[in-house]
LOMI-474112 format. One record per residue: residue in one letter; z, y, x of N, C-alpha, C in turn. Coordinates in Angstrom, 1 decimal, padded with zeros to 4 digits. Layout:
N
> aa;n.zz;n.yy;n.xx;ca.zz;ca.yy;ca.xx;c.zz;c.yy;c.xx
> A;Z;Y;X;Z;Y;X;Z;Y;X .
...
# end
This chain:
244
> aa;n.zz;n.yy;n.xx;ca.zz;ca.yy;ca.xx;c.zz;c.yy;c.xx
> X;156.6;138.1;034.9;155.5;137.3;034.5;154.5;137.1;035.7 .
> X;154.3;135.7;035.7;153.3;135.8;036.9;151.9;136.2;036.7 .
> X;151.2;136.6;037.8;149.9;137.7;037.4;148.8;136.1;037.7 .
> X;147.8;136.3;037.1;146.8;135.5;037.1;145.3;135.7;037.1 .
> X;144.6;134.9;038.6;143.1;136.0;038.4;142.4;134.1;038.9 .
> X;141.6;134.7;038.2;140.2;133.7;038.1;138.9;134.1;038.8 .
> X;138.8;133.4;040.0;137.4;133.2;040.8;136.3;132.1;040.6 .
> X;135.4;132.2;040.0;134.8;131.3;039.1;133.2;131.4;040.4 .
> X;133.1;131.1;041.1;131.4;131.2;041.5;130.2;130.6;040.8 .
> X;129.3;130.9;040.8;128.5;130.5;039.6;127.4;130.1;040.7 .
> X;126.6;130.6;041.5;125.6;130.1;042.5;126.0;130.2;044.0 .
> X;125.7;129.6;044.7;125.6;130.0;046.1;124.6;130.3;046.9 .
> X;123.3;129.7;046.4;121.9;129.9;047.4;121.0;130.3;046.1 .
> X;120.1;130.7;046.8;120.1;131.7;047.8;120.5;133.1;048.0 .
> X;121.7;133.5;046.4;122.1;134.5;046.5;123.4;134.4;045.6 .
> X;124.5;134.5;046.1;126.1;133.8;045.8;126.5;134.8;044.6 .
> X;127.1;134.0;043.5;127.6;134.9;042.8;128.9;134.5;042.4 .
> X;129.9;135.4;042.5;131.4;135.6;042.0;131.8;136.3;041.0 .
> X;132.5;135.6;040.3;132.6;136.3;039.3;134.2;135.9;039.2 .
> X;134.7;137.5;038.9;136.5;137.9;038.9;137.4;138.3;037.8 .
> X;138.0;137.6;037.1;139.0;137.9;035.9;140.1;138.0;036.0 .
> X;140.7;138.6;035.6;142.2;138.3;035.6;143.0;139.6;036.1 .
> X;144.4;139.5;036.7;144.8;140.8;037.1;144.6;140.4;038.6 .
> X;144.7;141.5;039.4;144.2;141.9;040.8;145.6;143.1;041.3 .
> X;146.4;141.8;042.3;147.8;142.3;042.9;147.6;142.3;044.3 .
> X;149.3;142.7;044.9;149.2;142.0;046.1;149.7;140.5;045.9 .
> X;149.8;139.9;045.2;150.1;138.7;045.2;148.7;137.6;045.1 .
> X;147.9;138.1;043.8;146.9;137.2;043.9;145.4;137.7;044.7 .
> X;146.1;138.9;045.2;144.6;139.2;046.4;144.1;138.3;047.5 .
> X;145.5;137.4;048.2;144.9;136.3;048.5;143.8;135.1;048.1 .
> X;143.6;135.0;046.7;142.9;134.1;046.0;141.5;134.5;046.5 .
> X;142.0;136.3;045.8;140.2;136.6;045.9;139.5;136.1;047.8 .
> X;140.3;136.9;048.6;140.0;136.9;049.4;139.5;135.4;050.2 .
> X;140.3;133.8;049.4;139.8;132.9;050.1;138.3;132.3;049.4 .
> X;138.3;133.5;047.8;137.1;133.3;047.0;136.1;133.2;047.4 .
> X;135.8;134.7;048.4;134.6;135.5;049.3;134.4;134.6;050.2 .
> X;135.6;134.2;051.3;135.3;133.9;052.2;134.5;132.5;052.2 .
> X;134.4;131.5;051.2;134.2;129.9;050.6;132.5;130.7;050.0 .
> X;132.3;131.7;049.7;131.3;132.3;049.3;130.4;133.0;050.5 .
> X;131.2;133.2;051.2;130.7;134.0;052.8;130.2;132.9;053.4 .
> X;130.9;131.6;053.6;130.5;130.4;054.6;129.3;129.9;054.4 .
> X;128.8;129.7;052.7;127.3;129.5;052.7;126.4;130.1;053.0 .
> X;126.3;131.0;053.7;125.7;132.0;054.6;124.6;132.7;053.3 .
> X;124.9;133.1;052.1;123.8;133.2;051.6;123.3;134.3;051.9 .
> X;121.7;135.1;050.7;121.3;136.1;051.3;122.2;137.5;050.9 .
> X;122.9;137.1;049.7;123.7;138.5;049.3;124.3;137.9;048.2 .
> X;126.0;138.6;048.5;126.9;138.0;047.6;127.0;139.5;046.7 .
> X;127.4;139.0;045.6;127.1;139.3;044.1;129.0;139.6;043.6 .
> X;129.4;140.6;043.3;131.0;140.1;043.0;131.1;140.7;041.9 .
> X;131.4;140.0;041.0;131.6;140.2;039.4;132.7;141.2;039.1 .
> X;133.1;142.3;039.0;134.7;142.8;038.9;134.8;143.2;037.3 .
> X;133.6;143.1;036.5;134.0;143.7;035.4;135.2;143.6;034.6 .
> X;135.3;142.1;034.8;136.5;141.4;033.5;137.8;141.4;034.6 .
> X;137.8;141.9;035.4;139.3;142.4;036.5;140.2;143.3;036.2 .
> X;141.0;143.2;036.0;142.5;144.2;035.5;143.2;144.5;036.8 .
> X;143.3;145.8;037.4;143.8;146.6;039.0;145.3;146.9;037.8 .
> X;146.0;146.0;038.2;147.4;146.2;037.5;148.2;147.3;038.2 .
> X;148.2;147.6;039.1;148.5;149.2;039.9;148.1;149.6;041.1 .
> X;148.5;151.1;041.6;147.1;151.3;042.5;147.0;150.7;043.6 .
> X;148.4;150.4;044.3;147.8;149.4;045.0;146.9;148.3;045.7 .
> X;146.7;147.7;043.9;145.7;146.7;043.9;144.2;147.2;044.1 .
> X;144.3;148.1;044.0;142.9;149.2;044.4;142.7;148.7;046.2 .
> X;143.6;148.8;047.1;144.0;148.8;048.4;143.5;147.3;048.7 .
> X;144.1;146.6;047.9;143.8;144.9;048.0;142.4;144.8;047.9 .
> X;141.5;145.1;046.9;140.3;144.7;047.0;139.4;145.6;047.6 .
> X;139.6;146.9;048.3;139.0;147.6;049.5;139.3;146.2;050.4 .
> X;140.5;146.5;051.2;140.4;145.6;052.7;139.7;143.9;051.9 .
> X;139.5;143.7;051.3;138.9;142.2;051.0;137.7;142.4;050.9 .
> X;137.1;143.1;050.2;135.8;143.6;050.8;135.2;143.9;052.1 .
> X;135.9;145.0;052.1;135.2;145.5;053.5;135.8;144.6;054.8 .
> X;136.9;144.0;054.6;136.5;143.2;056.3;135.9;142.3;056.0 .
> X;135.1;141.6;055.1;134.2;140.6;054.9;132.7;141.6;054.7 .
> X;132.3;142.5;054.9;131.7;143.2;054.8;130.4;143.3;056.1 .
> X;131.3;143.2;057.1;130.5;142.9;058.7;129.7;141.3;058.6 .
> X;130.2;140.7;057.8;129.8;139.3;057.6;128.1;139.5;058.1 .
> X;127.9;139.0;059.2;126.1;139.7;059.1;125.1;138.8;058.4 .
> X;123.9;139.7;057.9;123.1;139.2;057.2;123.6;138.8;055.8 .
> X;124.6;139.5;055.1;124.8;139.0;054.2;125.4;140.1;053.2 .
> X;124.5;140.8;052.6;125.0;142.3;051.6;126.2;142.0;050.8 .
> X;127.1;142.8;050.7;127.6;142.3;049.5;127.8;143.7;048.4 .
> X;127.3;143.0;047.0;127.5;144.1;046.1;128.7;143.7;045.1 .
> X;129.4;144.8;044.8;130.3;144.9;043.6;129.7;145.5;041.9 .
> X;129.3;144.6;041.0;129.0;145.0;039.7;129.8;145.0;038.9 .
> X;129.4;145.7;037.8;130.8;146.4;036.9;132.0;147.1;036.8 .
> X;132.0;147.6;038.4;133.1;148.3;038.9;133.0;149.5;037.9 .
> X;134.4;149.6;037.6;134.6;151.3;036.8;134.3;152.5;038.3 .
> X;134.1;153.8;037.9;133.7;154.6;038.4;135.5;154.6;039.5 .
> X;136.3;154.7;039.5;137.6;154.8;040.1;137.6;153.8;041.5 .
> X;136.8;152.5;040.8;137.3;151.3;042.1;135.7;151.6;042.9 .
> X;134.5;151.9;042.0;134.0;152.5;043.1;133.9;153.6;044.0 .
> X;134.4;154.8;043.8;135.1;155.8;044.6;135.9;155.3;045.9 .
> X;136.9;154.1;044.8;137.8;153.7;046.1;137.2;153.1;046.9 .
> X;136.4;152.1;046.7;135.4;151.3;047.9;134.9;151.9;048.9 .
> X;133.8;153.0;048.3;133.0;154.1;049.3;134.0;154.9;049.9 .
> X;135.1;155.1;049.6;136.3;155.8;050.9;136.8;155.0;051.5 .
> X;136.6;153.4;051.8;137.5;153.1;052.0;136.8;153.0;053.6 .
> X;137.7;152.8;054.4;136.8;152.5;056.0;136.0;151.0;056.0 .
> X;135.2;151.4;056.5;134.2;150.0;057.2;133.5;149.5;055.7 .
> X;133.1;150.3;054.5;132.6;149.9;053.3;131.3;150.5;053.0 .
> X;130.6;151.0;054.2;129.5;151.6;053.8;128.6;151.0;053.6 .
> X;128.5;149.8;054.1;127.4;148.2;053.7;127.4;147.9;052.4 .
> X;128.6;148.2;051.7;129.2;147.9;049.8;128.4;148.5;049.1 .
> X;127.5;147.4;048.7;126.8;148.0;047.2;127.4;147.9;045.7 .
> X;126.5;148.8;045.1;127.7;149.0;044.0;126.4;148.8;042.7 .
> X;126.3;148.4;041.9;125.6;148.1;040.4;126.0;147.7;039.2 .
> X;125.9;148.4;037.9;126.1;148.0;036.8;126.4;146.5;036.2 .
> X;125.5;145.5;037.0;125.6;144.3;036.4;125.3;143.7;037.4 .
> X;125.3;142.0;037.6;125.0;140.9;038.7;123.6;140.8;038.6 .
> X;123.4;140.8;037.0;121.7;140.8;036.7;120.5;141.5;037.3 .
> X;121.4;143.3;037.1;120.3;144.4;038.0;120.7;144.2;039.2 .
> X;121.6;143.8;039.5;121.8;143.3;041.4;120.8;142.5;041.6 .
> X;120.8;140.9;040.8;120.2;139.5;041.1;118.8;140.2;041.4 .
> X;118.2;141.1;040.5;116.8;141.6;040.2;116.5;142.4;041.6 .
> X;117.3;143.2;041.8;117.0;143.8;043.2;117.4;143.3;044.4 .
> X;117.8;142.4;044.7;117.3;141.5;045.7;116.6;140.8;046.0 .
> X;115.8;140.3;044.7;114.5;139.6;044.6;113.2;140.8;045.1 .
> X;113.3;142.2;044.9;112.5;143.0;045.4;112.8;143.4;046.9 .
> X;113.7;142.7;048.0;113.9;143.1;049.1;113.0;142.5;049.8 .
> X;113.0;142.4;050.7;112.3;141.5;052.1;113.2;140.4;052.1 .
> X;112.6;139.3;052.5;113.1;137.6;052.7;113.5;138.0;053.7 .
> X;114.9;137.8;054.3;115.3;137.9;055.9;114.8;136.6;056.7 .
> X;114.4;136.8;057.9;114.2;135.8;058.4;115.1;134.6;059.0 .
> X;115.7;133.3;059.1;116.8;132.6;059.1;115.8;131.3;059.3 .
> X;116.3;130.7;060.4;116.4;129.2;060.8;118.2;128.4;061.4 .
> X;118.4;127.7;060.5;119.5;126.7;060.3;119.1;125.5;060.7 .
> X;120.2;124.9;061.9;119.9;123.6;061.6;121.2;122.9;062.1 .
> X;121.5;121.2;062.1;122.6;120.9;062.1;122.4;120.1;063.5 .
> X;123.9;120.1;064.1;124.0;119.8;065.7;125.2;118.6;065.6 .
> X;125.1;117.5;066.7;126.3;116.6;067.0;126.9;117.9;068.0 .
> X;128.0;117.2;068.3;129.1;117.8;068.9;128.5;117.1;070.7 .
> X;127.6;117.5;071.1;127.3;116.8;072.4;126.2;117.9;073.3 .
> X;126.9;117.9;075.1;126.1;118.6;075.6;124.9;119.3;075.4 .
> X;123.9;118.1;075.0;122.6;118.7;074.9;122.1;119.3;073.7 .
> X;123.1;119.9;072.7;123.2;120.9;071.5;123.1;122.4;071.9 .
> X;123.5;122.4;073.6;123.4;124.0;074.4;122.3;124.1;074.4 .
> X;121.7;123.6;075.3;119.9;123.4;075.4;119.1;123.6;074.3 .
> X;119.6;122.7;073.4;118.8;122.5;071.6;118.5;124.3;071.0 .
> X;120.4;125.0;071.2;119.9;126.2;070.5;119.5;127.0;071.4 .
> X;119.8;127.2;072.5;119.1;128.0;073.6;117.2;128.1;073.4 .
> X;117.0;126.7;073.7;115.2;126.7;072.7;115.2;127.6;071.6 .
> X;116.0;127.2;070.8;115.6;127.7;069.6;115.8;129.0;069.1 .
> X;116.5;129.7;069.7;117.1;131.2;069.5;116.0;132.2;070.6 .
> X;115.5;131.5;071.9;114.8;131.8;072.1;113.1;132.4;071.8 .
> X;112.7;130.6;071.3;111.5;130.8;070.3;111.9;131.6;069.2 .
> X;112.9;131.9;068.1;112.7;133.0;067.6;112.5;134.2;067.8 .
> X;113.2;134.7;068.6;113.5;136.2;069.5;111.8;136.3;069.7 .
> X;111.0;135.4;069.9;109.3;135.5;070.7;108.9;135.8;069.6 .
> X;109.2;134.7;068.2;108.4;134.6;067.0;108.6;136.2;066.5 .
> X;109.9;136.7;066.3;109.9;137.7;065.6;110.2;139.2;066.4 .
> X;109.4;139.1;067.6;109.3;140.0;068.3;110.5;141.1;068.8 .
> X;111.4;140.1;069.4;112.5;140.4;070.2;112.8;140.1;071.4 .
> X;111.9;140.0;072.2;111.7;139.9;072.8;113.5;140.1;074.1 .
> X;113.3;141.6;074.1;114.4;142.3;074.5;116.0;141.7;074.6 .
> X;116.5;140.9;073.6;117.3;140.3;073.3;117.6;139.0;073.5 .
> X;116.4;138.3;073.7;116.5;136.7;074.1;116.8;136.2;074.6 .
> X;117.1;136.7;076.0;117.8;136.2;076.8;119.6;136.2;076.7 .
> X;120.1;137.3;075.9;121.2;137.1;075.6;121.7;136.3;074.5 .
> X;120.8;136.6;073.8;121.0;135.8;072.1;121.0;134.2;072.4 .
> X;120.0;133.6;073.5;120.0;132.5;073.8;121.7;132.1;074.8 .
> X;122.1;133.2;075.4;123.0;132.4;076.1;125.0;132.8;075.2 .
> X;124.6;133.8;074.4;125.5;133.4;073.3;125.5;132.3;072.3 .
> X;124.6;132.0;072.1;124.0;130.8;071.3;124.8;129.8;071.7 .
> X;124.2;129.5;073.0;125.0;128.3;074.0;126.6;128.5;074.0 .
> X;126.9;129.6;074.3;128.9;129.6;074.7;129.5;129.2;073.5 .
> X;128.9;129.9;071.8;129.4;129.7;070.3;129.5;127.6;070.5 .
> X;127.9;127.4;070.7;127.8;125.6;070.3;128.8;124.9;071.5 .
> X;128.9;125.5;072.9;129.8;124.5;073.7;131.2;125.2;072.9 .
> X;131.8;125.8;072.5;133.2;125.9;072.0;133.5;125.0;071.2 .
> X;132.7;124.2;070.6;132.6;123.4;069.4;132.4;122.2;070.3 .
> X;131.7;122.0;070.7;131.7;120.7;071.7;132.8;120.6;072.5 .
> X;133.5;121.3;073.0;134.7;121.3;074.1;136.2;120.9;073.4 .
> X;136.0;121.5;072.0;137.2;121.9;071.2;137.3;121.5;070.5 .
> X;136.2;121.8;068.9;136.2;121.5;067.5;135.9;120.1;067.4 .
> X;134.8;119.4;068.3;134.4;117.9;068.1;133.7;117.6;067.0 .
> X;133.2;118.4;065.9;132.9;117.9;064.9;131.6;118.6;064.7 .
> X;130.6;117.7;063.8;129.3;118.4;063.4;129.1;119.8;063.6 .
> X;128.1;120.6;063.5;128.4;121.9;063.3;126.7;122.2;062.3 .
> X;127.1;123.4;062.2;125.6;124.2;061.3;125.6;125.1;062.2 .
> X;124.1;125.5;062.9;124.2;126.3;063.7;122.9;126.9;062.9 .
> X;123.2;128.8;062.9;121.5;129.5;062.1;121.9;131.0;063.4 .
> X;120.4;131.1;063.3;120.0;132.4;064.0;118.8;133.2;062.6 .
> X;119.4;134.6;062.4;118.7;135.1;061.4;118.5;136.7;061.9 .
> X;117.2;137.1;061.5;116.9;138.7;061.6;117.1;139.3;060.4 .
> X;117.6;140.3;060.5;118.0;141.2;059.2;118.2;142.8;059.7 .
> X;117.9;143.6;059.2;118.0;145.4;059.6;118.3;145.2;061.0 .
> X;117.4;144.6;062.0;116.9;145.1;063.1;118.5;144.3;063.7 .
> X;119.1;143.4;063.5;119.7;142.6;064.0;119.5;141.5;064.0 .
> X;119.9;140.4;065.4;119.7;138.9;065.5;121.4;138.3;065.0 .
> X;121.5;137.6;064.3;122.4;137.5;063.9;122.6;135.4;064.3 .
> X;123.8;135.8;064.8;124.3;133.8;065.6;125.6;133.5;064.5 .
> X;125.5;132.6;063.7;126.6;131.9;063.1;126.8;130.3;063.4 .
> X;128.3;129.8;063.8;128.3;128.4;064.1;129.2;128.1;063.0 .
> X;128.9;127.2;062.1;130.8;126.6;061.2;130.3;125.0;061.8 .
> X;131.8;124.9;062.0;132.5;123.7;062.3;133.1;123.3;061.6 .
> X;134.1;121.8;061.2;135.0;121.6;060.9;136.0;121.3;061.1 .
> X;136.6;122.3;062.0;137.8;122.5;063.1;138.8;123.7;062.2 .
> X;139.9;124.2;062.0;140.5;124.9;061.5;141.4;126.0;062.6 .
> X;141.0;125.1;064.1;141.9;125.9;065.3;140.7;127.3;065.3 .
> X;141.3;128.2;065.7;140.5;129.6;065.7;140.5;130.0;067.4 .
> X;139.1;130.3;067.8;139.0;130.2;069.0;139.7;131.5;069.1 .
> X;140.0;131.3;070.8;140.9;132.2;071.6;140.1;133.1;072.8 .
> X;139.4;134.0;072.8;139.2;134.5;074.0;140.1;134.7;075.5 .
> X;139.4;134.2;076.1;140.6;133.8;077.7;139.8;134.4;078.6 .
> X;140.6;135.0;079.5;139.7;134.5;081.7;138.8;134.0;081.7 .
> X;137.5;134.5;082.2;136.7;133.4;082.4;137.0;133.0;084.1 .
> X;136.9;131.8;083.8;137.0;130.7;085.1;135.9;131.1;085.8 .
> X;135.8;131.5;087.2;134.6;132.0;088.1;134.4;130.5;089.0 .
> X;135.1;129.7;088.5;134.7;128.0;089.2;134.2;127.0;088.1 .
> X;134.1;127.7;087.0;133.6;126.7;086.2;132.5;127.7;085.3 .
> X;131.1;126.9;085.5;130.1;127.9;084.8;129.9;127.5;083.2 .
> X;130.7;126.8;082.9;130.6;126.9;081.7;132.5;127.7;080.7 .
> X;132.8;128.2;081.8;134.0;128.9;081.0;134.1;130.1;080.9 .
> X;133.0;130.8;080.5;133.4;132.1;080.2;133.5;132.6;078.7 .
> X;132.7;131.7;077.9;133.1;131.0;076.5;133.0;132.5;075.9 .
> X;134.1;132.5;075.2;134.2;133.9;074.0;134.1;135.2;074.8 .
> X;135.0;135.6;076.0;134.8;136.1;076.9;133.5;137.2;077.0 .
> X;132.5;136.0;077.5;131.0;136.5;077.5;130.5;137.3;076.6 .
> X;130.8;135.9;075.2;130.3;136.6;073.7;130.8;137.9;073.6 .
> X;131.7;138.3;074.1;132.4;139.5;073.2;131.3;140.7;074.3 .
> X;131.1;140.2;075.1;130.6;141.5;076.1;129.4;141.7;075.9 .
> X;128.5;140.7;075.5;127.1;140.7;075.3;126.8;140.9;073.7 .
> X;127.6;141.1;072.5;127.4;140.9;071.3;127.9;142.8;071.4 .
> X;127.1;143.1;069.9;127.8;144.5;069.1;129.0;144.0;068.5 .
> X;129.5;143.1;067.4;130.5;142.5;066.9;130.6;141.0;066.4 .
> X;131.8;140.7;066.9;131.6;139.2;066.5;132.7;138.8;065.7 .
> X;133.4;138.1;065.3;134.4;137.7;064.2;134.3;136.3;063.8 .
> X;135.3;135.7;063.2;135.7;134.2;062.7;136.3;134.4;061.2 .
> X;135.1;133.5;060.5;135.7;133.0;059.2;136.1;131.8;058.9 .
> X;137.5;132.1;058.5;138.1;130.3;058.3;137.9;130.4;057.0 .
> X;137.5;128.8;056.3;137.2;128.3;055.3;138.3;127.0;055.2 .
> X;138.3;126.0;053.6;139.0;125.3;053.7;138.5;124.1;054.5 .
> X;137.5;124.1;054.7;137.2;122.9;055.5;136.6;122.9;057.1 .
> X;137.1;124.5;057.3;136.8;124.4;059.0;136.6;126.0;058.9 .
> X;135.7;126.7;059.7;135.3;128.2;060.0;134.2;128.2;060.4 .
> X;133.6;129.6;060.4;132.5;130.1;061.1;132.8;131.1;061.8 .
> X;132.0;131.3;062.7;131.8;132.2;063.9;130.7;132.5;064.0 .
> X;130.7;134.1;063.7;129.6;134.4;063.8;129.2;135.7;064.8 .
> X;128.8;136.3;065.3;127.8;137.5;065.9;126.8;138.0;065.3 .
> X;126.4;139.4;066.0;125.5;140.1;065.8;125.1;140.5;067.0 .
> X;123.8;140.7;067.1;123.0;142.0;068.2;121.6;142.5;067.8 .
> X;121.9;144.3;068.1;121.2;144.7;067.9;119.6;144.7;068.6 .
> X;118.6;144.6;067.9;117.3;144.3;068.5;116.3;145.1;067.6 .
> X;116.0;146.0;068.1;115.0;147.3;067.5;113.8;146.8;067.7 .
> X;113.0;146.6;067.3;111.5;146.3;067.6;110.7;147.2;068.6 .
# end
């Protein structure tokens, strides 16, 4: 009999809610996982994941929704809590590697409630053509925040990651993008989505061309960086740490 699970999202902004029914295999752990990720892309401030009405049809399925969690987990600036979990799948979460960010609460409601008592993270979004002068555009602007929110320290890199994320998208993707710089637990945090589905490649950087050191750079100047593909393109996002 085929297994069947239901991903229903109920909000996206400014704080994403998922809610999961059904049984939970290796078969339909893909669903969940493209669930999150369609839920991850709106960058909200904290996703919410409903597991109450979920059936872990064997242990396995325990395994499926650790790794689906937790590598969506680094997602920066973006908590994510599991409510309703039985005492078993939360055990399994908190052992699982890279799940220490995983919050865990009785309901979506005492979640929704305590996030309303956090701090507003700080986030400026804005939308770019696919054209040279989109480098410059967030370079300004990644900069002026790093000043505004006293990060001084970091600006200069944060601005020239900024730039290599938006020319990848101008070189390659060609299409609109959403570009946001956000501060959260003492990180500057760079996300680009495009509507490109090709997943960038880190290469050589070219020492004759000063605009090719592309992902390259990013990776050397960031703590971690990562790609979320969605169905209508991906995001690319980073992190760097900036202590006040």
């Amino acid at each position: 009999m085929t297994s069947q699970l239901v991903c229903r999202p109920e909000q996206d902004l400014p704080v994403a809610i998922l809610r999961v029914s059904g049984v939970l295999d290796v078969v339909t752990g893909d669903a969940l996982e493209n669930a999150v990720g369609r839920c991850l892309s709106a960058q909200p401030e904290a996703l919410l994941i409903d597991v109450s009405g979920l059936e872990v049809s064997e242990p396995g399925a325990l395994g499926v929704l650790s790794s689906v969690v937790c590598r969506t987990a680094e997602w920066p600036a973006v908590p994510i809590v599991l409510c309703g979990a039985g005492p078993e799948t939360t055990e399994t979460i908190a052992a699982w590697p890279g799940c220490a960010s995983v919050g865990a609460a009785p309901s979506c409601e005492e979640a929704l409630a305590g996030t309303g008592a956090e701090p507003e993270p700080r986030r400026i979004r804005v939308r770019l053509r696919p054209v040279p002068d989109a480098c410059r555009q967030v370079r300004q602007l990644v900069a002026q925040a790093c000043t505004a929110w006293q990060r001084r320290e970091v600006s200069a890199a944060a601005s020239l990651v900024a730039s290599e994320l938006v020319a990848n998208v101008v070189r390659h993707a060609h299409t609109t993008m959403e570009f946001t710089v956000g501060l959260r637990d003492g990180r500057v945090c760079l996300t680009v989505r495009d509507g490109s589905r090709a997943l960038p490649r880190p290469r050589n950087p070219d020492t004759s061309d000063t605009g090719g050191r592309g992902l390259q750079l990013v990776r050397e100047l960031t703590d971690a960086w990562g790609v979320l593909t969605v169905p209508d393109g991906k995001v690319v996002w980073t992190h760097l740490t900036a202590e006040a």
